[in-house]
Every structure is written in structure tokens, then in C-alpha cells.
KOLKOLFI-965388 format. One line per field, with one value per residue (C-alpha): x, y, z; residue in one letter. Coordinates in Angstrom, 3 decimals, always signed. Example, Ala and Ser with C-alpha at 12.3 -4.5 7.8 and 13.67 -1.06 7.14 Angstrom:
residues 2
east <- c(+12.300 +13.670) $
north <- c(-4.500 -1.060) $
up <- c(+7.800 +7.140) $
r <- c(A S) $
This chain:
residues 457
east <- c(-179.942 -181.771 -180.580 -177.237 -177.252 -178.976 -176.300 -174.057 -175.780 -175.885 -172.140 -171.495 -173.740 -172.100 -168.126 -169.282 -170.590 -167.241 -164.895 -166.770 -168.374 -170.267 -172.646 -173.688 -173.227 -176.590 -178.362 -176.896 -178.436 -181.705 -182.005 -181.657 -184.007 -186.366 -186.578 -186.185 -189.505 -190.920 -190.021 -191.209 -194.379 -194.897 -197.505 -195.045 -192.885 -195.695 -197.594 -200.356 -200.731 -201.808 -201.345 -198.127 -198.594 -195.628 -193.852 -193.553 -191.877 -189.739 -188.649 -187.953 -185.626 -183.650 -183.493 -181.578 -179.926 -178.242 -177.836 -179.762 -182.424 -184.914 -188.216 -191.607 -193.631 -192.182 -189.815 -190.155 -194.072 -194.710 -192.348 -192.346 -188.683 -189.111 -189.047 -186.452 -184.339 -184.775 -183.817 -180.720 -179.555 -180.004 -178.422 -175.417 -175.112 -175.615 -172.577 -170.021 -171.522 -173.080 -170.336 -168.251 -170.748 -171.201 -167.082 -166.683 -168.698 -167.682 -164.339 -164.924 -166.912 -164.341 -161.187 -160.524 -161.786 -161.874 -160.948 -164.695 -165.062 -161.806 -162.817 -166.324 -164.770 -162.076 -164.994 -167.159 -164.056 -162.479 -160.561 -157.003 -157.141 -154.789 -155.896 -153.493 -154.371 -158.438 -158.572 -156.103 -158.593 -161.224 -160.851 -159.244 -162.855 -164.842 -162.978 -162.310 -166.541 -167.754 -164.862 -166.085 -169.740 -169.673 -167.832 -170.403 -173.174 -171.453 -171.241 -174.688 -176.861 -174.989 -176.090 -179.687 -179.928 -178.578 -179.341 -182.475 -184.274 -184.379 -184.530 -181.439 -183.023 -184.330 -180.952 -178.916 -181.156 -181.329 -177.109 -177.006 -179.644 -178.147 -174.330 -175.247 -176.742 -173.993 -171.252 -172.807 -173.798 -177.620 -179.461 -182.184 -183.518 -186.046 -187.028 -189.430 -187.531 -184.164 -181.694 -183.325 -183.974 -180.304 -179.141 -177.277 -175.966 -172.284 -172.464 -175.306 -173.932 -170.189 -170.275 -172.716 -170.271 -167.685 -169.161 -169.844 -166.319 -164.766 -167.250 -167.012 -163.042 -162.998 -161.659 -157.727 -157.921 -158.015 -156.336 -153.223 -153.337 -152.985 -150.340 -148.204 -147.865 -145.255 -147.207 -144.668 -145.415 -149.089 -150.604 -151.671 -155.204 -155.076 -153.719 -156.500 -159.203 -158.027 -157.186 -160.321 -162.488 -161.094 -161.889 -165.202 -165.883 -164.464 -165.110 -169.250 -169.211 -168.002 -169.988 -173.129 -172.643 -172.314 -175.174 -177.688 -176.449 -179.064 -182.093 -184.749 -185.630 -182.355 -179.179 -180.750 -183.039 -180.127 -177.885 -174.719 -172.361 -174.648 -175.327 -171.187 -172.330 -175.212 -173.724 -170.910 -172.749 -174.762 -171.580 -170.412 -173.468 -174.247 -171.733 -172.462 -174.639 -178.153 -179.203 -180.213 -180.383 -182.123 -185.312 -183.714 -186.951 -185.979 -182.166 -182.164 -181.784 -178.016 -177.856 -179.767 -177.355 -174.314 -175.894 -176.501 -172.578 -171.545 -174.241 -172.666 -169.307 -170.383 -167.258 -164.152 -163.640 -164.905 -166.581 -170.282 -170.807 -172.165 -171.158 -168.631 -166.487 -164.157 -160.671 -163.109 -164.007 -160.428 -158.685 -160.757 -159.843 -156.367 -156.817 -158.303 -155.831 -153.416 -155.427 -155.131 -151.941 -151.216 -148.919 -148.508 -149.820 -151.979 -150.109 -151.486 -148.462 -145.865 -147.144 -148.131 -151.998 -152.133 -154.285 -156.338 -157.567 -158.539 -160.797 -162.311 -163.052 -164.637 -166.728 -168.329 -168.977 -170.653 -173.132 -173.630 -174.976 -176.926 -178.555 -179.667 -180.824 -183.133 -184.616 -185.193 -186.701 -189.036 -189.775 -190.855 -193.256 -194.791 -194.805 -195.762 -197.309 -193.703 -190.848 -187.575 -185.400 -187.072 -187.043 -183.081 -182.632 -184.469 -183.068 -179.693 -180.215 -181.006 -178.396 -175.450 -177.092 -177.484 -181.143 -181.489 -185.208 -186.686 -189.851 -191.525 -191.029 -193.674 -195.872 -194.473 -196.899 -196.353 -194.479 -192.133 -191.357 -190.644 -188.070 -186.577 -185.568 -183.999 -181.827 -180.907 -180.288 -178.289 -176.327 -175.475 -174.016 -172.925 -169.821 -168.937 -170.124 -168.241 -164.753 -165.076 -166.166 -163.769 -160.385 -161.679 -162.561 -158.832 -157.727 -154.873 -155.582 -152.883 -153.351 -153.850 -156.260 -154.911 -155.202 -156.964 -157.600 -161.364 -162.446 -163.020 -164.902) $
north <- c(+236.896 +234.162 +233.795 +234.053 +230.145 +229.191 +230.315 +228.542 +225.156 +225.769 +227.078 +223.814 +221.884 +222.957 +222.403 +218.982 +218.213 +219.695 +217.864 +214.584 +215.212 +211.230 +213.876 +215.841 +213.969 +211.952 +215.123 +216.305 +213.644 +213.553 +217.166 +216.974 +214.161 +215.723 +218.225 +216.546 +214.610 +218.304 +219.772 +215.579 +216.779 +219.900 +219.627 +220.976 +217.998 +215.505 +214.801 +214.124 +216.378 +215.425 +211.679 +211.306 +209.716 +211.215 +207.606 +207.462 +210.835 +210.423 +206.847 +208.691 +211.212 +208.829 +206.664 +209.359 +210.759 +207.485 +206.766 +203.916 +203.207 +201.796 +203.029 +202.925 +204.912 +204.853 +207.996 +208.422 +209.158 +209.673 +212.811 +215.726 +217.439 +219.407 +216.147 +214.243 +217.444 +216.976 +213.707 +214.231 +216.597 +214.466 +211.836 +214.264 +215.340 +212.248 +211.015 +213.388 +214.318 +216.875 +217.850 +217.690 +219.657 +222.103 +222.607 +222.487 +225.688 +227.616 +227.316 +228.383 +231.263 +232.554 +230.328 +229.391 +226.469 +226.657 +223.947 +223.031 +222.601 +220.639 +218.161 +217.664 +217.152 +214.459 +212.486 +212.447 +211.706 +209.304 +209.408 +208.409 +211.299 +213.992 +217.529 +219.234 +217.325 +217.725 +221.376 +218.759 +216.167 +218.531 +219.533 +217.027 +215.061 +217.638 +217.960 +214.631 +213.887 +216.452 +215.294 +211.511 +213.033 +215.487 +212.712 +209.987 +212.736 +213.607 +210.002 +209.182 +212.350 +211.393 +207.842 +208.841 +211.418 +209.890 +205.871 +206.346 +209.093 +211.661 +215.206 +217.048 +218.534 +215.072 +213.555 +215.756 +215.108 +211.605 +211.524 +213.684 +212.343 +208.722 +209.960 +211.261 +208.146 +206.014 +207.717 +208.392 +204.186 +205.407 +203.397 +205.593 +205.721 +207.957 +204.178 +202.613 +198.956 +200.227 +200.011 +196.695 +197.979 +198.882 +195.792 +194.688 +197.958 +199.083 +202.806 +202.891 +200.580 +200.353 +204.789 +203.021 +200.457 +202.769 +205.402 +202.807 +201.279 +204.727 +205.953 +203.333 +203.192 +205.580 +208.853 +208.497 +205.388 +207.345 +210.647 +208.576 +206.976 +209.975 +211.324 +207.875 +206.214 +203.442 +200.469 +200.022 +203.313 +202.306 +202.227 +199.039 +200.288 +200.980 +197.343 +195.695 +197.857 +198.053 +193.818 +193.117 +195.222 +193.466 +189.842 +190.841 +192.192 +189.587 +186.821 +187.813 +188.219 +184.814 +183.061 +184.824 +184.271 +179.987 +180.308 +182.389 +181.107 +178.703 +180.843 +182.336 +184.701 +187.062 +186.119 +183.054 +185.451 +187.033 +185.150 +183.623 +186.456 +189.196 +187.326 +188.708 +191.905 +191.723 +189.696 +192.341 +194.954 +193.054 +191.958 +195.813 +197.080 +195.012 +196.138 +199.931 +201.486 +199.211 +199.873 +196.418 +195.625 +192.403 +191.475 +190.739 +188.681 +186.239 +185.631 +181.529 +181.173 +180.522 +183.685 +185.700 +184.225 +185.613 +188.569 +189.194 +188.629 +191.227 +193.702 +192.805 +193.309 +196.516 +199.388 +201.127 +202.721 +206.098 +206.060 +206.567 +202.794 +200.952 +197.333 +197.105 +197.750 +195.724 +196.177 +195.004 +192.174 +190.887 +191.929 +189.138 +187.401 +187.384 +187.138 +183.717 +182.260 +183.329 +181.398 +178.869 +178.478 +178.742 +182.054 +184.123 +187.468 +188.218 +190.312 +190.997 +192.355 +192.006 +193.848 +192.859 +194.144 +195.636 +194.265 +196.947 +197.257 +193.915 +194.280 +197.152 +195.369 +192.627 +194.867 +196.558 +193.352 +192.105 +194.819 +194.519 +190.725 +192.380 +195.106 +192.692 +189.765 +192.007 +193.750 +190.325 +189.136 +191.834 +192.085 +188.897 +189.396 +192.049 +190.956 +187.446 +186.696 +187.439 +184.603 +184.990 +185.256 +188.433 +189.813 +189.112 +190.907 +193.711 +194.412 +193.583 +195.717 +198.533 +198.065 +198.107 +201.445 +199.218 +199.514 +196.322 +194.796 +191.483 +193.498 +193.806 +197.100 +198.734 +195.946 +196.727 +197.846 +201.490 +199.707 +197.875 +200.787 +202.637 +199.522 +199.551 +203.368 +203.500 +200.103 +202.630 +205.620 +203.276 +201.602 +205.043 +206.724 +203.260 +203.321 +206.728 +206.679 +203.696 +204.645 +207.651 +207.048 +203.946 +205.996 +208.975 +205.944 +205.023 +204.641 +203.407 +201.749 +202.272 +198.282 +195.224 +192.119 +188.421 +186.662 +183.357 +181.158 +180.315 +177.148 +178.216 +175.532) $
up <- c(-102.644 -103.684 -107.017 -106.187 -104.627 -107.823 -109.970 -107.555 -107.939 -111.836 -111.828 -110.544 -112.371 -115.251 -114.033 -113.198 -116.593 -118.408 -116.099 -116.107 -120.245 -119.599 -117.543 -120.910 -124.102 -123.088 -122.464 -125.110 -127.730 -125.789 -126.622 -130.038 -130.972 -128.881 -131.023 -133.807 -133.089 -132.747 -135.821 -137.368 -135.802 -137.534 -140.475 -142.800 -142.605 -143.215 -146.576 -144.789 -141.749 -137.985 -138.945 -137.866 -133.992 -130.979 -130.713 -134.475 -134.626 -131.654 -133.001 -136.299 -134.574 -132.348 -135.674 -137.490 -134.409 -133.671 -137.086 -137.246 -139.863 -138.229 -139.455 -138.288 -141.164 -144.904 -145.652 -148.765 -148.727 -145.315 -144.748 -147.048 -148.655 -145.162 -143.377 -145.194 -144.587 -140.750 -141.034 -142.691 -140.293 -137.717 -139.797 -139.808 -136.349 -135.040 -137.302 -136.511 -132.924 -131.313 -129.563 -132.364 -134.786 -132.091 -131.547 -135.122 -136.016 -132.808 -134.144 -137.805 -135.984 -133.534 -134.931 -131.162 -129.380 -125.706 -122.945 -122.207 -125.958 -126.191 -123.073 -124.785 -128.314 -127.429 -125.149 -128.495 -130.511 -128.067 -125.392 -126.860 -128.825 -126.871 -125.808 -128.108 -131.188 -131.066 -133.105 -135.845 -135.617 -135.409 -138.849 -140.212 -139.343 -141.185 -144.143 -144.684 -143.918 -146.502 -149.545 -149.055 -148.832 -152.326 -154.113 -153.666 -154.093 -157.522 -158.428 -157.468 -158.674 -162.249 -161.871 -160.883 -163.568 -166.600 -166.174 -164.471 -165.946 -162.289 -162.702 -162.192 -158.846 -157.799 -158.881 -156.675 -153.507 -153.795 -154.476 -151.550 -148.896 -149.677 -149.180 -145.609 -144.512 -146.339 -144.731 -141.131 -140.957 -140.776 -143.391 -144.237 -147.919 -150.093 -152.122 -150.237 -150.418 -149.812 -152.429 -153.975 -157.425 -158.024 -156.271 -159.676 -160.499 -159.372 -159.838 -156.794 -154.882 -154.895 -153.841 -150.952 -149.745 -149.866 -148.046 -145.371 -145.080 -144.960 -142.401 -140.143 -140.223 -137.318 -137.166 -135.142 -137.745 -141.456 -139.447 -138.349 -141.991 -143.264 -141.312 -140.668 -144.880 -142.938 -141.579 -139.359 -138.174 -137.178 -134.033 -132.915 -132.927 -136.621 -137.701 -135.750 -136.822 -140.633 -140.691 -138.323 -141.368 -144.406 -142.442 -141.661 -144.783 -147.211 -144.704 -144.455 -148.213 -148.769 -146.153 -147.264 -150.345 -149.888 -147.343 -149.996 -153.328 -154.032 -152.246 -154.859 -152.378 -152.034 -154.196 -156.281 -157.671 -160.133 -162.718 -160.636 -162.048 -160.878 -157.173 -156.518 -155.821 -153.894 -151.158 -151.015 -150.639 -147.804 -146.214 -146.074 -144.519 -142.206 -139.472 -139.955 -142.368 -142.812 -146.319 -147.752 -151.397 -150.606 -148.858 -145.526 -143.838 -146.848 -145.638 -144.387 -140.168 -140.751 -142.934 -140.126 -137.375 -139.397 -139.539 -136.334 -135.421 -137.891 -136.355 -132.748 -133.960 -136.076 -137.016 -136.023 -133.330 -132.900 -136.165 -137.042 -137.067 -133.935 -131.951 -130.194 -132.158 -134.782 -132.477 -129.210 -131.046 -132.547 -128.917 -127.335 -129.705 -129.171 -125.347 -126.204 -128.564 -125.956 -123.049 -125.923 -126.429 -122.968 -123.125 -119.992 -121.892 -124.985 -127.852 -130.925 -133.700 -131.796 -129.314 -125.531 -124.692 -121.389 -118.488 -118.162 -122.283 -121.957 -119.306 -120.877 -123.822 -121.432 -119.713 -123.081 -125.014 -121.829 -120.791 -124.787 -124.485 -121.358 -123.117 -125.814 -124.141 -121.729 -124.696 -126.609 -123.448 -122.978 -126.394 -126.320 -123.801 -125.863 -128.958 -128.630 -131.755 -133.721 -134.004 -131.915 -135.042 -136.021 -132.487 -131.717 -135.497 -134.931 -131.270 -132.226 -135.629 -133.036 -130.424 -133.097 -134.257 -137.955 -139.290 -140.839 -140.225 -141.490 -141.533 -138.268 -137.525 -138.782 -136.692 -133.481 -130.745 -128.980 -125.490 -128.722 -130.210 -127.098 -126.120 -129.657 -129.246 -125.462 -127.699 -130.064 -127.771 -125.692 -128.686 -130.021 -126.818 -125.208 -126.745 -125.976 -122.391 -121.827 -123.208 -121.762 -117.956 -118.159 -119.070 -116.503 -113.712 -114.116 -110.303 -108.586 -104.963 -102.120 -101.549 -103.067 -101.997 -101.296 -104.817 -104.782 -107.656 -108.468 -110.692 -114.376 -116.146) $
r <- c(X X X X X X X X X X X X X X X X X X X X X X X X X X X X X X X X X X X X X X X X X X X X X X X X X X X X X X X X X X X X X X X X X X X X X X X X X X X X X X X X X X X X X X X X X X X X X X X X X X X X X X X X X X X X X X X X X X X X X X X X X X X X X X X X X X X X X X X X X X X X X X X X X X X X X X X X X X X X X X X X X X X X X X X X X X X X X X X X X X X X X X X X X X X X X X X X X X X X X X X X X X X X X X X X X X X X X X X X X X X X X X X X X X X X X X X X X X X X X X X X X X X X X X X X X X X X X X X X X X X X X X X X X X X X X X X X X X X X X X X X X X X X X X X X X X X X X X X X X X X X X X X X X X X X X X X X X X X X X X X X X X X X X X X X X X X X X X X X X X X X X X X X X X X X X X X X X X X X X X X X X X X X X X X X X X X X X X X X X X X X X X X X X X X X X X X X X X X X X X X X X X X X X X X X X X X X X X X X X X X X X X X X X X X X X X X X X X X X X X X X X X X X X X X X X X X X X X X X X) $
């Protein structure tokens, strides 16, 4: 008798979580790096065992689980093969999403996918995406993850292999470890300084930036692309997100580029025909993926400023990159060239954006400022002996899920570290929670207030 109220409450539980997924996906993510930090912990997965400390292990896990970057020890001599492996299965669950991953294989294994697993999918996926398309997108998403993934591995192992003297074992892992975090925006590396050594060279870094771009497109973005070959026939969402990516990205490559020409430190350092790439390649990553192929804690202020706006803006929608998001950012954008120009509504193609979008898009950039300002205040407060520059990079790094550092990571104090990963926990599921609870909050009152007109300005 006893248990059978138990299994009540947990029959509910449950039914509450499916119908209302905002309930699970964070429990669902907290699971995982939890035991990811475990398995961090084990002695197998460290080269030097018992010195790896709980916070280090944990930040590791929510690093790679949020796809990140962030690091706290070194990777590529503090973890063993064991421990890189861990990481790059978090890398890749935390890129295509638990919920995802999990629907995914319950569907190769019994070729179905039920309605819980379709409500928690298109949550994860986003909320625009309709019922009867998710098993489409489903597997559209993990075909078109793994073809992007083996081609940069192939391109990369080659590279390592036959330029750079790697053995064809070591080749293949480093091609295939650096296409997971390329393509899932999480910045990790098995060189100790990044991707600075190959900072000159194409066939490392172009597979990199491409990964990148094409990971942090978006999903409904690169599915309706390849379903819809008319741009007329694109949705809204798609022109935004594919215009907004080629300004950011050509736009921060130029401006970076003028603003770090002349510095010894990062782009100065090469001959002016090889300083192109380097700034391209920081452009790209800076909004999703975090791999740096400079030393960043040399970038001028005005370089790290610039920087920091690309983090905040971060990727496409629904994609593995962070921010909030490159159709967010341009949709405010329009809604103030319309205020502007002084037209009654804000349209963007041709197109009139409703009411309700924009105020969405309000609501996430602004609990975004929120979340970053209170960490850089605290942060502050803790780590008082380290500039404010460095602190707003490194918690806005974190809160657009980037992984870009100007070096003070690894000097952050325990309470730091601990603020640094609820940033990244929060910046990975923060877009998901919010699309999701907003479309499911969607109400319609019976009666409307008595509009009044306050002072703006």
C-alpha cells in the first residue's frame, strides 16, 4: 500500500517533466557532467593519479558538456587517451543533446520514436520544429553531424601525418578529437597553446573554421537549406541567421584585422600576407567554437571589446554554438532601425516581425546582460587581484558557451571556478530553457489593461 502512492507521485513526476520538457533537460545535463567528473576522477583517466582535485574535474565535465573550452588543468598532459576520450564524448553529447543523442539511438534500436521522446527531442532541437518532422530532423541532424565530422577528420589526420611527422594512430586521434570540438563549438585541444603553431597553415585551420561555421548554422537552418534550394523559398529565420553569419564573420575579420595589424604580439608577429588568415580564423571562432590560434591575453582593449560582442552574439539558432543567438541579435536590430525610422512595425525581408518574437528576443538578450554582469561583479569580489578586462572575457567566454581565455583560468580560486561553471551550465541550457518555456508560456488573457504611455528617454 505504501508504495503504491509513491509510484503515484513518481507517475506524475514524470508526466510533468514530458509535458513541460524545461523540467528535465537541466537534470538531464546535470546528470551527465556529474558523471563525467566521476569517470575524470578515476585514476585511469589521469597521467598522474589522485592529483586531479573534484572542482577541477567537475569544471572539466561541464566544460565539455556545454561545449565550452574552458580549462582549468592542461588536456593534453593532464588527462590520459582514457580522459581525452571522456571528454570528447561529452564534447559530443553536449553538441547534439542529450535528448537528442538519447532519441537518436532509441530509434536506430527499435526504429520507432515515441511521443515522450518526440516532446523531449523538438525542446532540445527547438521549438519551431513541428512534431511530425522531428524523426526527419532527427536524422537528418546525425547524418549530416558525422559527414561534416569524418571529412574534417580525413582532412586533418592527413595533414597531421604527412606535414607534421604524427603517427598514423596519433594522426587519426588528433584529426578526430579536433573535428568533435570544431563542429560541436567546444574549443578543446590536445596542443597545449591551442592551435598557435599551425596558425599560418590552411589545411589545419580552414577544416577548423569550417567545422565551426557549419556547426553553429543551426540545425532547421542547413535542414531547410537542404530541402528549400530557392531563396525565395526561405524562411525568414534562415535569411537572418545565414546574412547575420556572413556580417559577423567578414565584418570581425576585417575589424580585427585593422585593430591587430600593427601588434607584435598576435597578427604583427607574421609577414602581412600570412596575418589574412589568422584574423579569419579568430573572427570565425569567436562566436562558437573557442580554439585560438593567437595568444588571446595579447589582443589590444579595443580588440578584447570586439571580442566580447561576437561572444555575446555567438551562433545560429539551435546549433551547438552559444549567445544569443545571431537572428536575436539582427531582430533587435531591425526593431531599432524601425523605431528609427519612425515606422509603425519592424520587418526584416519583406516581412512584418510579430509582437510577440520581439519580446522574446528582448527578454533573452536581457537576462543575458543579467547573468553576466552578476558574475563579473562577483567575480570581482573574488578575484580582486585580476583586471576587469580579463574578468568580463572570461565570464562572457563562459556564458556564450565559447572557451576563449586571456589566461586566467588556470589562476582562478575554487569559489571562481565554481561561478565560472553554473555561467557555463547556464549559457549552455539558457537558450533552450528559454525558447522552450517561452513558446509553452504562450497565453491568451480574456482581458486587456488600460494602455498608458510612459516617458522613454
Amino acid at each position: 500500500m505504501e508504495g503504491r502512492p509513491l509510484r503515484a507521485i513518481l507517475s506524475a513526476v514524470l508526466e510533468g517533466a514530458v509535458r513541460n520538457p524545461v523540467r528535465i533537460i537541466p537534470a538531464a545535463f546535470a546528470a551527465v557532467i556529474f558523471a563525467a567528473a566521476g569517470l575524470l576522477m578515476l585514476p585511469v583517466a589521469q597521467t598522474a593519479p589522485g592529483e586531479t582535485r573534484f572542482v577541477d574535474a567537475f569544471f572539466t565535465g561541464t566544460s565539455a558538456i556545454s561545449v565550452t573550452g574552458l580549462i582549468t588543468v592542461d588536456t593534453p598532459t593532464h588527462w590520459t587517451g582514457f580522459g581525452e576520450a571522456v571528454i570528447l564524448v561529452c564534447m559530443q553529447l553536449g553538441g547534439l543533446g542529450i535528448m537528442t543523442t538519447a532519441a537518436f539511438l532509441g530509434m536506430v534500436v527499435s526504429r520507432r520514436l515515441r511521443l515522450r521522446a518526440k516532446l523531449m527531442t523538438q525542446a532540445e532541437l527547438h521549438p519551431s520544429i513541428s512534431l511530425g518532422d522531428v524523426k526527419s530532423v532527427l536524422r537528418f541532424a546525425a547524418l549530416y553531424t558525422f559527414t561534416v565530422e569524418i571529412l574534417i577528420v580525413a582532412v586533418l589526420a592527413l595533414r597531421f601525418h604527412f606535414a607534421y611527422g604524427f603517427a598514423p594512430g596519433d594522426s587519426l586521434w588528433q584529426g578526430v578529437f579536433h573535428s568533435v570540438a570544431a563542429f560541436n563549438n567546444a574549443g578543446f585541444s590536445l596542443f597545449s597553446d591551442s592551435i598557435i603553431a599551425f596558425a599560418t597553415d590552411p589545411w589545419i585551420s580552414m577544416p577548423l573554421i569550417l567545422g565551426t561555421i557549419l556547426g553553429g548554422l543551426g540545425i532547421p537552418v542547413v535542414y531547410e537549406l537542404s530541402h528549400r534550394r530557392a531563396v525565395r523559398s526561405w524562411s525568414l529565420h534562415t535569411k537572418m541567421t545565414l546574412s547575420g553569419t556572413a556580417v559577423l564573420l567578414f565584418g570581425g575579420w576585417l575589424v580585427l584585422l585593422a585593430l591587430e595589424w600593427s601588434n607584435p604580439a598576435t597578427f604583427g608577429q607574421y609577414a602581412w600576407h600570412d596575418r589574412f588568415l589568422p584574423a579569419f580564423f579568430q573572427s570565425a571562432v569567436l562566436r562558437t567554437s573557442g580554439f585560438n590560434s593567437i595568444d588571446v591575453g595579447q589582443l589590444n582593449d579595443d580588440s578584447l571589446l570586439v571580442s566580447m560582442v561576437l561572444m555575446f552574439i555567438g551562433g545560429g539558432s539551435a546549433s551547438t554554438a552559444g549567445g544569443i543567438k545571431v537572428a536575436t541579435f539582427f531582430l533587435l536590430m531591425w526593431v531599432i532601425w524601425a523605431e528609427i525610422r519612425g515606422d509603425r512595425d519592424a520587418s526584416a525581408f519583406r516581412r512584418r516581425l510579430p509582437t510577440q518574437v520581439v519580446r522574446e528576443a528582448l527578454t533573452v538578450a536581457l537576462v543575458y546582460v543579467a547573468m553576466i554582469v552578476a558574475a563579473v561583479m562577483l567575480m570581482q569580489r573574488l578575484e580582486d587581484d585580476i583586471m576587469l578586462a580579463p574578468i568580463m572575457f572570461e565570464v562572457v567566454s563562459a556564458a556564450a558557451t565559447v572557451g576563449q581565455s586571456t589566461g586566467i583560468t588556470y589562476d582562478l580560486g575554487d569559489p571562481s571556478k565554481w561561478l565560472i561553471i553554473v555561467v557555463m551550465y547556464g549559457g549552455r541550457i539558457g537558450p533552450v530553457l528559454f525558447a522552450t518555456s517561452l513558446a509553452i508560456a504562450t497565453r491568451k488573457r480574456l482581458y486587456r489593461y488600460p494602455e498608458t504611455r510612459p516617458l522613454v528617454g
